[in-house]
N, C-alpha and C positions, 0 to 999 in steps of 0.2 A: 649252316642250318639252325644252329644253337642262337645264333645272334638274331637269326630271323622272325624265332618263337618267340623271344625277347620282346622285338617292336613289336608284335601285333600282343603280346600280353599286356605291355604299357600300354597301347593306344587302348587295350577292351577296358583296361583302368580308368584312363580317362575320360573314355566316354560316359562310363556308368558314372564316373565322379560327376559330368556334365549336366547327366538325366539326374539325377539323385537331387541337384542345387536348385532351390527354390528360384522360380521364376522372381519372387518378388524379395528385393532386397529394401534392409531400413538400416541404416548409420543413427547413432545418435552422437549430439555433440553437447556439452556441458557451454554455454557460449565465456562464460567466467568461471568457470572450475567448478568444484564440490564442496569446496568450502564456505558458508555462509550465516548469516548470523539468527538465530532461531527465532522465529513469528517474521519470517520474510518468505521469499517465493525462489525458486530456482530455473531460471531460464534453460529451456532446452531446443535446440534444435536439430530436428529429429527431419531428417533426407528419404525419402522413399523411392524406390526404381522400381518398376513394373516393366519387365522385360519379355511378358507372355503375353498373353490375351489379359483384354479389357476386365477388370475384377471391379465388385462395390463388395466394400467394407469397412472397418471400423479401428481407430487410435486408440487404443487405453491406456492413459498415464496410471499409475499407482502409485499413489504415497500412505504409504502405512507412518502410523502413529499408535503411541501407546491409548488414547483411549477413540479418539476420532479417525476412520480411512477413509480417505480421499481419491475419488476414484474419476478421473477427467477424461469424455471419451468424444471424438473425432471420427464424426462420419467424412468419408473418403472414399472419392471416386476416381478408378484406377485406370484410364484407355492404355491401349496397348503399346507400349515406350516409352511410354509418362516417365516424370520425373517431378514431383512436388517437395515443397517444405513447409514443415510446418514448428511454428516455436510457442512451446509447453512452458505454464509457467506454475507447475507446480507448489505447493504449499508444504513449508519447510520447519515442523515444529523443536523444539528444545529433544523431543525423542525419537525426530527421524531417522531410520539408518539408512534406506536406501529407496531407489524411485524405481518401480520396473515398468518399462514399455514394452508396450505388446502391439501388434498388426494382424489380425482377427479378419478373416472373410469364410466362405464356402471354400474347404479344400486347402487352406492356408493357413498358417498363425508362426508371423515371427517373433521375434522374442531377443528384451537385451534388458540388463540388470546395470543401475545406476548407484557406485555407493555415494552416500549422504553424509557428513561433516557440520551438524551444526557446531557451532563456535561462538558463544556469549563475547568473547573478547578478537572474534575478526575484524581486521578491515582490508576490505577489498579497496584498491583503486586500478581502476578499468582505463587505458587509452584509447579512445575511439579516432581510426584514419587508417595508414597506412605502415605506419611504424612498427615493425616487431623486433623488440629488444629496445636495450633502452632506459629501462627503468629499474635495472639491476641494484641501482643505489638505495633502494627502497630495506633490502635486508640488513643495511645499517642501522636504520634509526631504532629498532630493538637493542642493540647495543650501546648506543650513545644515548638514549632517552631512562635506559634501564627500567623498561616498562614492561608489562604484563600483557598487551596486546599483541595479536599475531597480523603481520602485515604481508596481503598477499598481490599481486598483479596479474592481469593480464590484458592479453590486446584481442581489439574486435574493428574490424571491416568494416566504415558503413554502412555496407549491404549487408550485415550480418546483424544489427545493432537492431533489439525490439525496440516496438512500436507503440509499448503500454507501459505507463507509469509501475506495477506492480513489477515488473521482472526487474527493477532496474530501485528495488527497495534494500536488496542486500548490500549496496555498494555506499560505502564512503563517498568515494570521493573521483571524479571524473575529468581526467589531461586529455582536451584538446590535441591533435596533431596534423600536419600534413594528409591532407585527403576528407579530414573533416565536415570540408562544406560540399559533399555528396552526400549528406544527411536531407531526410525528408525531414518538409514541415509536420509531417505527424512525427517522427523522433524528434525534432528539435521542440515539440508540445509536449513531448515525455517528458525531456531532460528538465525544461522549465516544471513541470508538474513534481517532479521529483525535487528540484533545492529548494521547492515551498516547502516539499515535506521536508529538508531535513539534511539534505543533499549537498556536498562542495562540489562544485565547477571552476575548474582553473582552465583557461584561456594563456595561451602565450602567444606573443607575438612573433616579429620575426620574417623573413621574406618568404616564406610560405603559409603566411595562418590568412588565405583569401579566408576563411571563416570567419572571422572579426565581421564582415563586411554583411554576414545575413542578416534581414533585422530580425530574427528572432532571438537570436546574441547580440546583435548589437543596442538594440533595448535595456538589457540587461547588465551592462558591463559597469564598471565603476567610471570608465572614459568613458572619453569623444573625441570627436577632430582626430582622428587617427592620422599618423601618419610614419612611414620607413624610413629609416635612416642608418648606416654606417656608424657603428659603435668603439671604440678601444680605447675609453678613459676606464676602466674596472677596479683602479686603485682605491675608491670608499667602500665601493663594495665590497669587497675582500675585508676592509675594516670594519665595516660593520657588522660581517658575521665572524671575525676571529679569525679570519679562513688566509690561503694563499689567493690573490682573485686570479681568474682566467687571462691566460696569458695570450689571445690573439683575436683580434677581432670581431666585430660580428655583426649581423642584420639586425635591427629593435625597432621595435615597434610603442612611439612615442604617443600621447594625451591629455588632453588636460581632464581632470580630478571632477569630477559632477558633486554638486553639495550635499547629498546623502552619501557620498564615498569615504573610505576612511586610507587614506596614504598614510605607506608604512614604509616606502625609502624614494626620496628622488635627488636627483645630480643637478643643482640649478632650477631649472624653470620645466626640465624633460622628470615625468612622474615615473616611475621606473616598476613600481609594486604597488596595487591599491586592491581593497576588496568592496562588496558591495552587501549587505543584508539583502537575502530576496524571500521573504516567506519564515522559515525557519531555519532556514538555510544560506550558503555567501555563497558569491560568483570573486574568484581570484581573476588577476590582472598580471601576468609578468611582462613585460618588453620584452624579452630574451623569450628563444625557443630552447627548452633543456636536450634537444636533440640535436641542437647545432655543434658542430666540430668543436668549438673552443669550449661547449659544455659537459662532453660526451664521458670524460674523466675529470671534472673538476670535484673537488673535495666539498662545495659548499655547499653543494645540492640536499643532501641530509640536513646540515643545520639551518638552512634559508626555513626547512621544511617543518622543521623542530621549533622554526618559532615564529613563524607566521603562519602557517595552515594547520596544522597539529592542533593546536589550542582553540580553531575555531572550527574544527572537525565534529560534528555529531552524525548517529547513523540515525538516516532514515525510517530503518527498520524499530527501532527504538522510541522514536515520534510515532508509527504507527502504534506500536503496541497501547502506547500513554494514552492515544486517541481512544483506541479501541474501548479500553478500560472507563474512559470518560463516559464514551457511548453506553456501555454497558449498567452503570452505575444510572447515567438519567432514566435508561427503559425501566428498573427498579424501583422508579419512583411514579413513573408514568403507568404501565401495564398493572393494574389490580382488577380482579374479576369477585364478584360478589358472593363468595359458596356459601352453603345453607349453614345455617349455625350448628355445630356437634351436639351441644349441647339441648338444642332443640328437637333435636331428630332423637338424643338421647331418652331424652321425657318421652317423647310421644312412644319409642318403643319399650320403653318401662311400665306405659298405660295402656299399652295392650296388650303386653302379657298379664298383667291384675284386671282386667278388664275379660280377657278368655277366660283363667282362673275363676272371677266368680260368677260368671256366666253358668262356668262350669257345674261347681257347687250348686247354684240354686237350680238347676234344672235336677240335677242328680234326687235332692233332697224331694223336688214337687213330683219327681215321677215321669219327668219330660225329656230323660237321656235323648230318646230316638230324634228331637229337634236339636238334639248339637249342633247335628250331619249337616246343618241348615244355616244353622246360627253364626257357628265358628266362620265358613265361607264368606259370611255376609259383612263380619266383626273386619275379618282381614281384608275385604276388600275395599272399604272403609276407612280403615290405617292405610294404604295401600293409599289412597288417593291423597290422605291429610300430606305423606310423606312425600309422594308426587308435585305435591301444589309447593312445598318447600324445597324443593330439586326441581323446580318447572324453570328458574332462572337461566341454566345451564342451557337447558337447552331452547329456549325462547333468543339466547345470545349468538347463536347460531356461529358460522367461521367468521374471526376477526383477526386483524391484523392491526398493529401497531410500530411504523416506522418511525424508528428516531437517529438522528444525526447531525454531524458537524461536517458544515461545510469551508476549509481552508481556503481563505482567499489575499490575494494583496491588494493594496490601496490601489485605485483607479485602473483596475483592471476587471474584464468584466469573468476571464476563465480561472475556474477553481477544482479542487479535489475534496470528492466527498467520502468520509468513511461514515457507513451508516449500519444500525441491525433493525432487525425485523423478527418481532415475535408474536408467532401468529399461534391462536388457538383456533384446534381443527374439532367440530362438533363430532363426526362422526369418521369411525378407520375407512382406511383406501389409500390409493395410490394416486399423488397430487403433482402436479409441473407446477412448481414457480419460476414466473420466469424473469429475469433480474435485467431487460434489454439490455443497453452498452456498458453494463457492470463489466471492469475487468478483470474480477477474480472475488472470488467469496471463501468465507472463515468457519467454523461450524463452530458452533458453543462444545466446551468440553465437558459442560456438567450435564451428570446423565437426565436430570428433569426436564432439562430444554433438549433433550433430544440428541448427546453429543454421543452418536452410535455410526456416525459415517455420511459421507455424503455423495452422492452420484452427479456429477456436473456435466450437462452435453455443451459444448462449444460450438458454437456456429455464427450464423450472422448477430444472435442475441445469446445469454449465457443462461441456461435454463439449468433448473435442480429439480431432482424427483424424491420427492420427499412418500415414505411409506411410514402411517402411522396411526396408532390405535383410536379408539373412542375417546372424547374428552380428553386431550392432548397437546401440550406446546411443542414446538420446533423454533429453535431460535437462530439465526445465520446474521453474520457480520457479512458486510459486504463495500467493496470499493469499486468509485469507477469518477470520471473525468464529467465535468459540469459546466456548462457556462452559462451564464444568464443573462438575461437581456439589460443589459446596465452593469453598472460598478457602483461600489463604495468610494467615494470620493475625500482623501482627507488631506488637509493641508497643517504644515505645520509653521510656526514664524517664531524662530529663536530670537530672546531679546535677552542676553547674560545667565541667567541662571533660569531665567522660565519660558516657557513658550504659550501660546494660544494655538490651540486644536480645534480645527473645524471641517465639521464633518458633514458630509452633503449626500443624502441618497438618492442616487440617481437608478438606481430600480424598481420595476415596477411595482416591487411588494413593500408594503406599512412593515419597517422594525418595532418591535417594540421591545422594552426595557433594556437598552441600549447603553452600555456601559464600558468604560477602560479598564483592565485587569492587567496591572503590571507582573508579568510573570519574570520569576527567575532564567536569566539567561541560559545558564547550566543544567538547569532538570527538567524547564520549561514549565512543569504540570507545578511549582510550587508557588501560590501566588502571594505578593507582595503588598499589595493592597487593588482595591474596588474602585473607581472612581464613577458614580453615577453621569447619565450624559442626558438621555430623554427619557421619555416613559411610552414616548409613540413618535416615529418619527414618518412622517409620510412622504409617499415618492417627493421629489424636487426642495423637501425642507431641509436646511440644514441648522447643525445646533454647533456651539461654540463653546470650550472650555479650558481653563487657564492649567498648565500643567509645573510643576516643578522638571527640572530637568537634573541628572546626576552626572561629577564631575569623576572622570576615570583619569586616578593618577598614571605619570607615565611610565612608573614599573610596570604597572598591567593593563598597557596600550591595546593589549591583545584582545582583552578581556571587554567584552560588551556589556553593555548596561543593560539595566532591566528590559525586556522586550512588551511592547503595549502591544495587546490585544481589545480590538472592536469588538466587542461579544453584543447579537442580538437575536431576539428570538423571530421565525419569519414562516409566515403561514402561505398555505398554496402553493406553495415548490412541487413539483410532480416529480416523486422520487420513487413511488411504491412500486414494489414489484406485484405482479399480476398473475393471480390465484385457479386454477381453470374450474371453479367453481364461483356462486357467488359469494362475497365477501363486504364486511364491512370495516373502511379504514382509517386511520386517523397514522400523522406524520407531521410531527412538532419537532421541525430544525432548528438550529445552533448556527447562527452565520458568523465564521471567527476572521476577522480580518487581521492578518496580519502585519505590523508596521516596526519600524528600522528603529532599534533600542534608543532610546532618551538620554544624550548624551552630550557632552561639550567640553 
């Protein structure tokens, strides 16, 4: 009997546990951990189950920061056994601690708490395919390098892998594997998008990497003429990193060297390791798969790593920021609004108080106090207008905006990445939509005169921000998103010993004008080296021609890139501005940066 009261106690437990549990369940997932490098974005993938009836409601990402919150929200529609996904790419500053997601409707609201890691000195490198484990050798190179950086991995699915350049700002550096070439052409446009900005892509070969074969890598590699073959000479190899070489076998994947490539080991006539400039960023080349059996314990995986990709590693997240800073610094120069002079408005209110005063007095003295009541009215209404007509500027300028930016591009390609900001002055308070179309993520100014109090972002098919703000007021928003233009920048280079001839051809339909080469420091990018003038106007189909020096990189510091030349020009009529739900008036003077393969020989 005692045993009987038992089960039906449990099962009355269970049930009530059953009735008690939210019909609506949300997972979140970190797609590359919580570690990341501050002024980048934090990918989430956030799973929803709707196991009741049909619900509509609402995502709210949260990302709290010390002066800016960021608040990202997801209208969702819930039928009944649904199952959606949706990937959050929140915004990750130097004082984030944590992200909370919330699932908000009538009757519901789940809830889950993300913590946050930024790290000045991370590097993330991500495996995209099917591989998990693998790259355990990676928590050596802290030891052997005796360096300050924290090096972290992880692996992602394919199907798991975003589809916008901003989620994919945090990461170093990105290995290729097995399962790879089930990437869509829109990720395979991120990952391109990303080593413009700033990005390593290593490529391995091997009898599984059919991914060589898509052309949206295969564009971009340092080979060609690919082709498989049966490996087991590894005795230079081994010597040329120090190392024992692998002792058995293996699949590789062989090419000949493209003339922007820079080969850094090959065995004979088979190129074995090359890399490629692509943007700001290189695309690596191994023959070998580091996943293959004879690789899986080999010692020389950390030093290959320590001195070929290490050295030409920069983070992404770091090129954005430099961007940003660039962009911010020209809207500085550009946005001035005309206010009434202090000192103007000063006087005229210094002359009408001596101006009341002897009005004053002289009526007092004649006997006429009772026309003060008349006068004084009349005096101020008077001042009132002088001072209106020197403040009538303001508001005669009614809401404007000013978009300024730089757009990232490579030679003879026509798709780019733009980071831009927009500082719009609002005439009058209220609650405003801008809306930023296919922006993939927006920044908010931290300083409080532009408005750095929080931002509200609705995601959907376009990225919309609701801006609340007072009378006579700036809001200023950085903003990124994916471009392409109808045409490319065309430049060809023709080495002849120590100098080359640059010619440069615009094949878009917009006039550059003041058109010039800015050899930038390889290493900090934003430090320039010298200017070299090119045209002053260069019109669609024209192209202009100039003789360049080239720099000679000794072979201790083979690693080491030469100056990188950028295409700098200024390009009117790009349709970049975001759109105000009031009327407004705009102006948007871009920066077209083309980026080309360091100067070297």
């Amino acid at each position: 009997m005692r045993l009987l009261i038992m089960v039906i106690v449990e099962v009355l437990l269970m049930a009530i546990a059953v009735a008690q549990r939210s019909p609506i369940q949300m997972k979140v997932y970190p797609l590359f951990g919580t570690t990341v490098p501050p002024g980048s974005f934090l990918p989430l993938k956030i799973v929803v189950q709707n196991n009741g009836p049909s619900v509509d409601g609402r995502l709210v990402v949260e990302s709290s920061q010390l002066q800016t919150d960021y608040l990202y929200i997801f209208p969702v529609s819930l039928p009944s056994g649904s199952r959606k996904e949706i990937v959050a790419t929140p915004f990750v500053s130097q004082t984030a601690m944590s992200i909370k997601v919330s699932l908000r409707g009538v009757g519901f609201r789940v809830e889950d708490l993300i913590p946050v890691i930024p790290d000045d000195t991370a590097k993330l490198i991500v495996a995209v395919g099917d591989e998990i484990g693998g790259l355990e050798w990676l928590h050596k190179i802290k030891s052997i390098s005796k360096g300050f950086s924290t090096t972290s991995w992880a692996y992602c699915r394919p199907e798991d892998f975003p589809e916008k350049t901003a989620a994919l700002i945090g990461v170093s550096g990105i290995i290729l594997c097995s399962g790879a070439e089930r990437l869509t052409m829109t990720q395979w446009k991120a990952i391109r998008r990303w080593v413009m900005m700033g990005g390593t892509l290593i490529a391995p070969g091997g009898s599984s990497a059919i991914y060589l074969r898509h052309t949206a890598l295969a564009s971009i590699l340092p080979v060609s003429n690919l082709e498989t073959k049966i490996w087991d000479n590894w005795q230079p190899l081994g010597q040329w990193l120090n190392v024992s070489p692998p002792s058995e076998p293996s699949f590789i994947t062989v090419g000949l060297p493209l003339k922007d490539a820079k080969t850094f080991f090959t065995i004979g006539k088979h190129c074995l390791i090359a890399a490629r400039h692509y943007g700001y960023g290189s695309v690596f080349f191994m023959a070998f798969n580091p996943w293959d059996r004879a690789f899986r314990a080999w010692d020389g995986l950390p030093s290959l790593w320590l001195k070929i990709i290490a050295p030409h590693m920069r983070s992404a997240a770091s090129v954005l920021s430099g961007l940003v800073c660039m962009v911010t610094t020209r809207r500085e120069k550009t946005f001035k609004l005309d206010f009434p002079p202090a000192l103007e408005i000063t006087l005229t209110l210094i002359i009408y108080f001596f101006v009341t005063t002897v009005a004053y007095s002289l009526l007092r003295r004649m006997g006429l106090l009772d026309w003060y009541w008349f006068i004084a009215p009349v005096i101020a209404l008077l001042f009132t207008l002088i001072i209106s007509r020197s403040t009538d500027v303001l508001y005669k300028l009614g809401n404007q905006s000013i978009v300024d930016g730089v757009l990232i591009m490579v030679p003879n390609e026509s798709d780019g990445y733009l980071i831009a900001n927009t500082t719009s002055f609002f005439q009058r308070s209220g609650l405003y939509n801008m809306n930023f179309g296919e922006a993939e993520s927006v920044i908010g100014e931290s300083r409080e005169e532009f408005g750095g109090v929080g931002l509200t972002i609705i995601e959907g098919r376009t990225l919309t921000v609701l801006m609340r703000v007072p009378n006579l007021s700036f809001r200023s928003v950085h903003f990124i998103k994916p471009m392409t233009l109808k045409g490319a920048v065309k430049i060809g280079i023709e080495k002849e010993g120590d100098r080359a001839v640059v010619a440069v051809t615009n094949q878009t339909p917009f006039a550059l004008k003041s058109v010039e080469f800015e050899l930038r420091n390889s290493q900090t990018l934003y430090s320039y080296m010298s200017e070299i003038p090119i045209a002053s106007y260069l019109a669609p189909g024209q192209t202009a021609k100039i003789p360049l020096s080239l720099i000679k990189i000794p072979e201790s510091s083979a690693v080491s890139p030469g100056p990188i030349p950028n295409l700098v020009a200024e390009v009117d009529n790009i349709d970049i501005i975001p759109t105000i739900d009031v009327p407004s008036i705009y102006k948007s003077p871009i920066e077209l940066n083309v980026v080309c393969s360091p100067l070297e020989y």
